[in-house]
MARKOL-162629 format. One record per residue: residue number from 1; residue in one letter; x, y, z of N, C-alpha, C in turn. Coordinates in nm, 4 decimals, always signed. Example, Ala and Ser with C-alpha at 12.3 -4.5 7.8 and 13.67 -1.06 7.14 Angstrom:
BEGIN
@num: 1 residu: A npx: +1.3190 npy: -0.5690 npz: +0.7800 capx: +1.2300 capy: -0.4500 capz: +0.7800 cpx: +1.3200 cpy: -0.3300 cpz: +0.7800
@num: 2 residu: S npx: +1.2850 npy: -0.2250 npz: +0.7080 capx: +1.3670 capy: -0.1060 capz: +0.7140 cpx: +1.2900 cpy: +0.0030 cpz: +0.7870
This chain:
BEGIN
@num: 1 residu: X npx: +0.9374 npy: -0.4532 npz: -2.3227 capx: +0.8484 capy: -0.3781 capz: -2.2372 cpx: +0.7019 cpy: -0.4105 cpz: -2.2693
@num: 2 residu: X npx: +0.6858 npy: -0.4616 npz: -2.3606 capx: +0.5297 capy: -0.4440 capz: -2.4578 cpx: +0.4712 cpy: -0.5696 cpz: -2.3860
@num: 3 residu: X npx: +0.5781 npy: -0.6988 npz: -2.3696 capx: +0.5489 capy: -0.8428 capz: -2.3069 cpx: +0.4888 cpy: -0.7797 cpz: -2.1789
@num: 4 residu: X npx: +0.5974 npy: -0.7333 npz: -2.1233 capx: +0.5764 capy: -0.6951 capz: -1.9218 cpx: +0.4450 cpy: -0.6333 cpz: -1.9274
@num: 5 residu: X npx: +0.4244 npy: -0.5734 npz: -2.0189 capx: +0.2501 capy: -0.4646 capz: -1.9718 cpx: +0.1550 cpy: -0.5415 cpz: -2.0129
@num: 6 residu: X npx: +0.1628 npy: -0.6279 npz: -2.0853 capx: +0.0438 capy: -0.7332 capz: -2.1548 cpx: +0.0454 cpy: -0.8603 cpz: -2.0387
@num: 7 residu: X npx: +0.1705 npy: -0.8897 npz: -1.9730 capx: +0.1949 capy: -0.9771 capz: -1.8664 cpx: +0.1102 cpy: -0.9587 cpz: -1.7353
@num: 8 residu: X npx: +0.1463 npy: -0.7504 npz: -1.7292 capx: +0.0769 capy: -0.7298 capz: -1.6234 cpx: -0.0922 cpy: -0.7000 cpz: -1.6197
@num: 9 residu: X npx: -0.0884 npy: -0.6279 npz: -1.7413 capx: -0.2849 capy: -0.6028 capz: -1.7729 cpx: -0.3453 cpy: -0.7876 cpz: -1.7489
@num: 10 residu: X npx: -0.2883 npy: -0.9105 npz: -1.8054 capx: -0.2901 capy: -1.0124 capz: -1.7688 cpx: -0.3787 cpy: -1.0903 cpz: -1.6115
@num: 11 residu: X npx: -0.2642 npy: -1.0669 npz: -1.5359 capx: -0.2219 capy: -1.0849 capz: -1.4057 cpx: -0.3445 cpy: -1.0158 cpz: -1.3332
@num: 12 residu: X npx: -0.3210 npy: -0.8488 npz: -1.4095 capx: -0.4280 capy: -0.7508 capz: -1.3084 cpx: -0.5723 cpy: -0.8366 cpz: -1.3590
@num: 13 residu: X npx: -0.6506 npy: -0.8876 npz: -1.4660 capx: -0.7445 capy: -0.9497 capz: -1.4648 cpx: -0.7650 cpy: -1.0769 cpz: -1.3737
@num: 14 residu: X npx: -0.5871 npy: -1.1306 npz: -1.4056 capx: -0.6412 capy: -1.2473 capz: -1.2904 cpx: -0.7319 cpy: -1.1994 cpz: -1.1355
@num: 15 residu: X npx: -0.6085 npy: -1.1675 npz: -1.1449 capx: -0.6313 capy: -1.0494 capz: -0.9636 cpx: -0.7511 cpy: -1.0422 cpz: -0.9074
@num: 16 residu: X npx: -0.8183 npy: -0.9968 npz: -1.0378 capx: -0.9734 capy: -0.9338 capz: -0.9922 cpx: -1.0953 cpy: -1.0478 cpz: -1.0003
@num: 17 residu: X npx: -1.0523 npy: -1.1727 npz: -1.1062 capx: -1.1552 capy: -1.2628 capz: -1.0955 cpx: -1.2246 cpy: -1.2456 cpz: -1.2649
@num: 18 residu: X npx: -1.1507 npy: -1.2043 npz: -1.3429 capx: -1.1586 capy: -1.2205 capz: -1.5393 cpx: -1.0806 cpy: -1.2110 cpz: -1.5463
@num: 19 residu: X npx: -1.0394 npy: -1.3465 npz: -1.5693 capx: -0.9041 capy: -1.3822 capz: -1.6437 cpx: -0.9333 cpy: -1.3855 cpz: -1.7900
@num: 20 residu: X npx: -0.7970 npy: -1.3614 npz: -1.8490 capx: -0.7562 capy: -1.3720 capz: -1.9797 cpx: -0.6875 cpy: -1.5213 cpz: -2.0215
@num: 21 residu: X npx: -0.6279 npy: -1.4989 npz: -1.8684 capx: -0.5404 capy: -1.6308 capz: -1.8801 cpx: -0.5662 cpy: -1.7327 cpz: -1.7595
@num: 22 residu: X npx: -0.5437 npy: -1.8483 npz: -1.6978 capx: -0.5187 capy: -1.8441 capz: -1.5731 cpx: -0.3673 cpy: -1.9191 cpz: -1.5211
@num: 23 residu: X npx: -0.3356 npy: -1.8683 npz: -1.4202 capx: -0.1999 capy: -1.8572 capz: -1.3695 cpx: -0.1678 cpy: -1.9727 cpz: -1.2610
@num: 24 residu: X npx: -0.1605 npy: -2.1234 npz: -1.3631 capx: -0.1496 capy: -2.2119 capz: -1.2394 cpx: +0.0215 cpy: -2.1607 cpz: -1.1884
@num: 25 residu: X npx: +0.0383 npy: -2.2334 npz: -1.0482 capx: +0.1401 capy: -2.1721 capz: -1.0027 cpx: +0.2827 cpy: -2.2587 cpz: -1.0810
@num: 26 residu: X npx: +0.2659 npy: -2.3509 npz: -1.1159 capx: +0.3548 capy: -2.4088 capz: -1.1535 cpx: +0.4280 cpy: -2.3013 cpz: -1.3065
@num: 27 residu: X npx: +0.3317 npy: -2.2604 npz: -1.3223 capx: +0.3584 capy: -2.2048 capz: -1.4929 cpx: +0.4358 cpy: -2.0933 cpz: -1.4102
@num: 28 residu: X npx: +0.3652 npy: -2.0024 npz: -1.3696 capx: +0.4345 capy: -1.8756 capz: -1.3467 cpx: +0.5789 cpy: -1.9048 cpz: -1.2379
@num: 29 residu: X npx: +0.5884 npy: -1.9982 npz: -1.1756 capx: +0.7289 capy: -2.0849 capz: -1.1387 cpx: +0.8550 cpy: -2.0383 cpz: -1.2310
@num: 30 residu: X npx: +0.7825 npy: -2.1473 npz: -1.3439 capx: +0.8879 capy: -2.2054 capz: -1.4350 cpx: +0.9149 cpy: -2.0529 cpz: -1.5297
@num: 31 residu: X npx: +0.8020 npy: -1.9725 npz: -1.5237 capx: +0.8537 capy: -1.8382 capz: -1.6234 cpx: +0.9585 cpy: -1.7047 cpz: -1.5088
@num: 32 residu: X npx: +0.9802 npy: -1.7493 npz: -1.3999 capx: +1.0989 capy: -1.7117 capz: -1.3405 cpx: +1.1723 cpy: -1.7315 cpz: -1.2620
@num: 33 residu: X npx: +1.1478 npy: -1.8717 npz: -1.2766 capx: +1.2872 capy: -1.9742 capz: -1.2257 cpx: +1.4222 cpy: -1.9156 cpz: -1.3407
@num: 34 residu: X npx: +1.5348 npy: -1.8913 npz: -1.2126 capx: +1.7098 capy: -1.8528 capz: -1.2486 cpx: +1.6492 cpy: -1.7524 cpz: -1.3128
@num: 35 residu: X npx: +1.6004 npy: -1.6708 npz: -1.2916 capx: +1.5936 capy: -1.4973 capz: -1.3368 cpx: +1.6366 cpy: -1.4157 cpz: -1.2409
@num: 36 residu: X npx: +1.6762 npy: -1.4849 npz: -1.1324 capx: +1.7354 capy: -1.4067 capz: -0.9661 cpx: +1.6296 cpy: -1.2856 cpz: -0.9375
@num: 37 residu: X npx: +1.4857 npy: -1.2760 npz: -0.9455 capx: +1.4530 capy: -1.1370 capz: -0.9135 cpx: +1.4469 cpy: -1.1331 cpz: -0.7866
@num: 38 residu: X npx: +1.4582 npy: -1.0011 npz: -0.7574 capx: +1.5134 capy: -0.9910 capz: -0.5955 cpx: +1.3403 cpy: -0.9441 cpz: -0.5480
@num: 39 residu: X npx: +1.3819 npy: -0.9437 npz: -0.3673 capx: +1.2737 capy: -0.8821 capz: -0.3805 cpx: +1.2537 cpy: -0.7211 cpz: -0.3643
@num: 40 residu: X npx: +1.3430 npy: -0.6810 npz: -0.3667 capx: +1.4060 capy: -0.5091 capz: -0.4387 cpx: +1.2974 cpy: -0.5422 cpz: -0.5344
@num: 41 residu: X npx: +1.3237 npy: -0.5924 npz: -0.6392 capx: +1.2978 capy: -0.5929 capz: -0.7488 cpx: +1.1411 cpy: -0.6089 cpz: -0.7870
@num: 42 residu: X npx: +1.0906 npy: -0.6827 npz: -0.7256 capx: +0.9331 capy: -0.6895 capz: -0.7115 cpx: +0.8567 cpy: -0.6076 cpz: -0.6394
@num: 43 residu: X npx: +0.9542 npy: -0.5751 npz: -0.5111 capx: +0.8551 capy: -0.4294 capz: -0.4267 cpx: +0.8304 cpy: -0.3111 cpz: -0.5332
@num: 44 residu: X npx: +0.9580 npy: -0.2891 npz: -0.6238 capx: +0.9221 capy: -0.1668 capz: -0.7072 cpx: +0.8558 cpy: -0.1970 cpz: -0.7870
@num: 45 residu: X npx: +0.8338 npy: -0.2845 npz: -0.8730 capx: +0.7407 capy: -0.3208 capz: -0.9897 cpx: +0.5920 cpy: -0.3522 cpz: -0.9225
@num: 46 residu: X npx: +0.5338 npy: -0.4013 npz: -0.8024 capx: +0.4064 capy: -0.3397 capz: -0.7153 cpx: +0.4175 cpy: -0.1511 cpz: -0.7096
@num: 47 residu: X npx: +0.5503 npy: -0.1184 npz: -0.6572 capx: +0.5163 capy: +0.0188 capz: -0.6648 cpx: +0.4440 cpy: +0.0916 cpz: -0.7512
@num: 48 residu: X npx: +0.5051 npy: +0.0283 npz: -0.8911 capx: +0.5253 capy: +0.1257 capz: -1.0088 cpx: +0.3392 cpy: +0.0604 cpz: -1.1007
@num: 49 residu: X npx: +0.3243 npy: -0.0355 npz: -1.0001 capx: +0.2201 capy: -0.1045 capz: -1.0847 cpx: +0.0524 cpy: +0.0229 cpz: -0.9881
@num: 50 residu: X npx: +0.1407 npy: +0.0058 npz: -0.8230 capx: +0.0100 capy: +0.1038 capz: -0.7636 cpx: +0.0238 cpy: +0.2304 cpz: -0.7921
@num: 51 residu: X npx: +0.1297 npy: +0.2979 npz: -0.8521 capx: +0.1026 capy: +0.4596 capz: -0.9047 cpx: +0.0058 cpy: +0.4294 cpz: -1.0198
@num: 52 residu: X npx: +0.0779 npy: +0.3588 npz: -1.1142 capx: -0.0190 capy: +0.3604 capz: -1.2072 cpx: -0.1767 cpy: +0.3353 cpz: -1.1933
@num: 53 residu: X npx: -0.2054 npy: +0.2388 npz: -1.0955 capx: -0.2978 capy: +0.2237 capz: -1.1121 cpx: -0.4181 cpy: +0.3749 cpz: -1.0040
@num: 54 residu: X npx: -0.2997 npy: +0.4138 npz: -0.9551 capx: -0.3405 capy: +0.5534 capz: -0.8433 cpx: -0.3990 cpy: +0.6434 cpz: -1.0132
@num: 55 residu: X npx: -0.3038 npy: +0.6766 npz: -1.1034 capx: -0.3152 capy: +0.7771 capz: -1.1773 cpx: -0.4267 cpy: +0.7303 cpz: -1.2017
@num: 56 residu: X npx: -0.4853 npy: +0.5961 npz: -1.2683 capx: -0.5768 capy: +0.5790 capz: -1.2984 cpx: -0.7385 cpy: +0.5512 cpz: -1.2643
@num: 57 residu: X npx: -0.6919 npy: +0.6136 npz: -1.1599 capx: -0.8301 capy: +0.6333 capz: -1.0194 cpx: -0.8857 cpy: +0.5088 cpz: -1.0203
@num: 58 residu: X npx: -0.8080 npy: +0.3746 npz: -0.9818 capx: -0.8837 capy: +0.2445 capz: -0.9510 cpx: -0.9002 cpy: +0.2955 cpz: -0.8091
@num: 59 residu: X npx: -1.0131 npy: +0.2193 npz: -0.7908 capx: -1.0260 capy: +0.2214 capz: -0.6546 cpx: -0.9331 cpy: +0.1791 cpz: -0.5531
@num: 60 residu: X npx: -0.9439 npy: +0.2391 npz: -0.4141 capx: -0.8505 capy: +0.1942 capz: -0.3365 cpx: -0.8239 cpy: +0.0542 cpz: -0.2893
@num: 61 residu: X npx: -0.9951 npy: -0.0163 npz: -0.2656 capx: -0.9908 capy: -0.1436 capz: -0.2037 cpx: -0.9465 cpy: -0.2501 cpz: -0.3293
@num: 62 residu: X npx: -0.9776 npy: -0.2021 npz: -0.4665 capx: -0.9482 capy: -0.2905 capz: -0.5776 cpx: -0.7931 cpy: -0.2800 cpz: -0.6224
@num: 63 residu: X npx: -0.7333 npy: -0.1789 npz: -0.5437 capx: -0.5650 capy: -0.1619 capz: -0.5468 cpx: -0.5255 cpy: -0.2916 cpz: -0.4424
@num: 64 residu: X npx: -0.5884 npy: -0.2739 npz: -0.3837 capx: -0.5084 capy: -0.3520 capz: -0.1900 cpx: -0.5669 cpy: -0.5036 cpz: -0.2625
@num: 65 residu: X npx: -0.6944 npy: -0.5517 npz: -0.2926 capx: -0.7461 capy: -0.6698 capz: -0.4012 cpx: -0.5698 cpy: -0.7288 cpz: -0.4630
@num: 66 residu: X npx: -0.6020 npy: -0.5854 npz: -0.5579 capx: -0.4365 capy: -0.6497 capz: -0.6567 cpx: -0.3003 cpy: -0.6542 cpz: -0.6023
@num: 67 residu: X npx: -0.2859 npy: -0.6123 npz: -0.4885 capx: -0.1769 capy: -0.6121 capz: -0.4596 cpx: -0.1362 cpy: -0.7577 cpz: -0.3752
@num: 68 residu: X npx: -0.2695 npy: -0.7505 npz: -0.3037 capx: -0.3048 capy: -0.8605 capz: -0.2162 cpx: -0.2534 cpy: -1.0253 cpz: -0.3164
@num: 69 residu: X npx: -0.3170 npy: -1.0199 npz: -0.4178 capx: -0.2837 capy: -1.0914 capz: -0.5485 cpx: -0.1885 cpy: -1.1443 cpz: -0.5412
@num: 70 residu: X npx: -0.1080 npy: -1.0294 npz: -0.5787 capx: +0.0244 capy: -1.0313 capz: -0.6562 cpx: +0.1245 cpy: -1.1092 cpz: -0.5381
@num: 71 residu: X npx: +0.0646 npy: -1.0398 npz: -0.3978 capx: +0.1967 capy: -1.0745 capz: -0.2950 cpx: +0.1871 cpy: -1.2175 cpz: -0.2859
@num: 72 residu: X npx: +0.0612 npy: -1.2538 npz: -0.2491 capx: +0.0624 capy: -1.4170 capz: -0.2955 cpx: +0.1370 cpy: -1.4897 cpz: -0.3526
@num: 73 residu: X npx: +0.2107 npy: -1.4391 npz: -0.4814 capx: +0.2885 capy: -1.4863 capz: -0.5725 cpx: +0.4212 cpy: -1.4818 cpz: -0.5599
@num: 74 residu: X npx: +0.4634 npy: -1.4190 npz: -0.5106 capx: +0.5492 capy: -1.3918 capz: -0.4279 cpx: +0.6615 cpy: -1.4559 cpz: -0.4564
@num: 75 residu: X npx: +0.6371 npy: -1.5774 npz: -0.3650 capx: +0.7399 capy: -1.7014 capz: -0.3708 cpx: +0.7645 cpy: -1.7779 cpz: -0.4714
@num: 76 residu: X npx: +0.6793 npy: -1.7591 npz: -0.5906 capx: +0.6885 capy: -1.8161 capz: -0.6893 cpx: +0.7559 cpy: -1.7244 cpz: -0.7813
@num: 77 residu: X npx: +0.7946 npy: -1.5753 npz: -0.7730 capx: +0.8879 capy: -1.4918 capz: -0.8496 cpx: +1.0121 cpy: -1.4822 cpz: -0.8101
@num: 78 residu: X npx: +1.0238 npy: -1.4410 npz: -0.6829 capx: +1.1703 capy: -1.4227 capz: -0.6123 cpx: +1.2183 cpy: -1.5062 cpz: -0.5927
@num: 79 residu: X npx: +1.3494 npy: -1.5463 npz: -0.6164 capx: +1.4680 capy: -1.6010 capz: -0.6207 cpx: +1.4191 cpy: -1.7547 cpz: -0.6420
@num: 80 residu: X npx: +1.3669 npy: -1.7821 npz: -0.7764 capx: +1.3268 capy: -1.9026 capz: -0.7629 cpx: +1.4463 cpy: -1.9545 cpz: -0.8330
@num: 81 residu: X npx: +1.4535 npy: -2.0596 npz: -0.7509 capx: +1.6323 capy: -2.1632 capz: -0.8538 cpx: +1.5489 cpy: -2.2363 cpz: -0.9528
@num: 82 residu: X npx: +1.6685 npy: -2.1969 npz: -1.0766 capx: +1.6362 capy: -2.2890 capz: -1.1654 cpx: +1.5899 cpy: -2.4399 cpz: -1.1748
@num: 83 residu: X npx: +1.5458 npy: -2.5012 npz: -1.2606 capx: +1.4514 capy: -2.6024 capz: -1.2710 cpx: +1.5197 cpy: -2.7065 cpz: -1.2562
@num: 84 residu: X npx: +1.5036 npy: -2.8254 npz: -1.2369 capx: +1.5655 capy: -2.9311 capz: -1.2934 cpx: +1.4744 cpy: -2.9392 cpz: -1.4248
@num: 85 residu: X npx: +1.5909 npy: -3.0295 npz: -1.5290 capx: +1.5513 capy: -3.0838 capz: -1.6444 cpx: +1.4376 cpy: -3.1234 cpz: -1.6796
@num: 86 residu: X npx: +1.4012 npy: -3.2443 npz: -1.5268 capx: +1.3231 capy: -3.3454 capz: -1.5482 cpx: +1.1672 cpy: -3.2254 cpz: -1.5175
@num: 87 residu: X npx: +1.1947 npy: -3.1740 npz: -1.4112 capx: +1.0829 capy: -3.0812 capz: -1.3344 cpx: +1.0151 cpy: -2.9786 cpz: -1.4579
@num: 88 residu: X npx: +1.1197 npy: -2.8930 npz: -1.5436 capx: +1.0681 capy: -2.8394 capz: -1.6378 cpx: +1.0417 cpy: -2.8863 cpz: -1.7197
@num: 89 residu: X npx: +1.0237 npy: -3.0344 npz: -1.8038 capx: +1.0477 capy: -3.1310 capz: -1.8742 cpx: +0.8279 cpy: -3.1374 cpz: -1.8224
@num: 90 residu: X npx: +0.8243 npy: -3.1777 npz: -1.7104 capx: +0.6980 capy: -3.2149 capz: -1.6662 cpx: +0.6428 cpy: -3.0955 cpz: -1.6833
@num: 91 residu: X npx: +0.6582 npy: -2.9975 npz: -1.6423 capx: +0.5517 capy: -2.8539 capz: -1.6658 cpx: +0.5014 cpy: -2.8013 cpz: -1.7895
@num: 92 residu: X npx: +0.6297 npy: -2.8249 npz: -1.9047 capx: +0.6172 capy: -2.8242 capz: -2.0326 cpx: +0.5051 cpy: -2.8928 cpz: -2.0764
@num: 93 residu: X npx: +0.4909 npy: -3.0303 npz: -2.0397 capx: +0.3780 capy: -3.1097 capz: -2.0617 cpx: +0.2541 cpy: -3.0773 cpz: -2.0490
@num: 94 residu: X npx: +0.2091 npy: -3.0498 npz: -1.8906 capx: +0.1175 capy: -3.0159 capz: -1.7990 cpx: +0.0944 cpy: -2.8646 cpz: -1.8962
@num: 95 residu: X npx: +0.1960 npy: -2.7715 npz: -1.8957 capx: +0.1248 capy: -2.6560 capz: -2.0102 cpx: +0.0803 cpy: -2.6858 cpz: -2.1328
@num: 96 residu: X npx: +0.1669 npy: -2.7679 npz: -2.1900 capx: +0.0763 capy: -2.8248 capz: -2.3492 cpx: -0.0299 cpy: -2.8822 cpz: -2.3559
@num: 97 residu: X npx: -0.0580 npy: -2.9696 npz: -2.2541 capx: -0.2182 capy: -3.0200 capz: -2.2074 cpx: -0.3011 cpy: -2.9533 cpz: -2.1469
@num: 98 residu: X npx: -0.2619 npy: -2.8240 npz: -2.0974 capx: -0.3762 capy: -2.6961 capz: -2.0428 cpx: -0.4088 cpy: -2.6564 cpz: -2.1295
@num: 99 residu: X npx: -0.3231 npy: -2.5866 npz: -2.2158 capx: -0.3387 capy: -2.4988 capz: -2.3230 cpx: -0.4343 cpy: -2.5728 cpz: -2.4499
@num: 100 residu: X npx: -0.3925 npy: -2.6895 npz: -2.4436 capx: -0.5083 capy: -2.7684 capz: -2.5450 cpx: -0.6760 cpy: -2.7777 cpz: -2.4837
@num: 101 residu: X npx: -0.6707 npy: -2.7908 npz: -2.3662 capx: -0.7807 capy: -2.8191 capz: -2.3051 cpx: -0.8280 cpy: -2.6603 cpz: -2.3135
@num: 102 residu: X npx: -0.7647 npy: -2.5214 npz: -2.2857 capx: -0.8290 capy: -2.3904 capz: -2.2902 cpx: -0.9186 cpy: -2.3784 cpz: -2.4449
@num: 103 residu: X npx: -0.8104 npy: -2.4418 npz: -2.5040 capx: -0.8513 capy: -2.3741 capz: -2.6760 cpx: -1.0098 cpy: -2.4844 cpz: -2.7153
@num: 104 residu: X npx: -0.9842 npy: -2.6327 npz: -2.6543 capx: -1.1089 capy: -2.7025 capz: -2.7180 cpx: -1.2636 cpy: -2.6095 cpz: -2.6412
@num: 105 residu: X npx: -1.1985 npy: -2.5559 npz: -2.5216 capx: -1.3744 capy: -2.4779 capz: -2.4591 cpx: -1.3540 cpy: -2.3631 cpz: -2.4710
């Protein structure tokens, strides 16, 4: 649970334009490719992401911002089929050479 809320406080920076991280699409692909999430499964986790963020009196237009976000992504969470070898084989790469390039600046 501790991953998913650090995933999502994450994400919600992307959203807004301060990132912590940034979310090429290929990465966030490959982190739920063959996880079958439905999209049951993502409408409620937006749900559960806009109460929270209701309790926490974000603004309305900076809710519809993040949500706006998130739906974007969409296709890259739900029902993504697993990878080929070779395909996750290349992303692996492409992340080890981002991640080097984040840390030298």
């Amino acid at each position: 649970m501790e991953k998913l809320i650090l995933h999502q406080v994450e994400f919600i920076s992307f959203a807004m334009g301060k990132p912590l991280t940034d979310y090429p699409d290929d990465f966030l692909r490959k982190g739920h490719a063959g996880l079958n999430i439905t999209d049951i499964q993502f409408d409620e986790i937006v749900n559960i992401l806009e109460k929270i963020l209701i309790n926490f009196q974000v603004e309305n237009k900076d809710i519809t911002s993040i949500k706006d976000a998130i739906e974007r992504k969409r296709h890259l969470i739900v029902m993504v089929d697993k990878l080929e070898k070779t395909e996750e084989q290349k992303i692996d790469k492409d992340m080890e050479l981002y991640l080097k390039m984040k840390l030298v600046n």
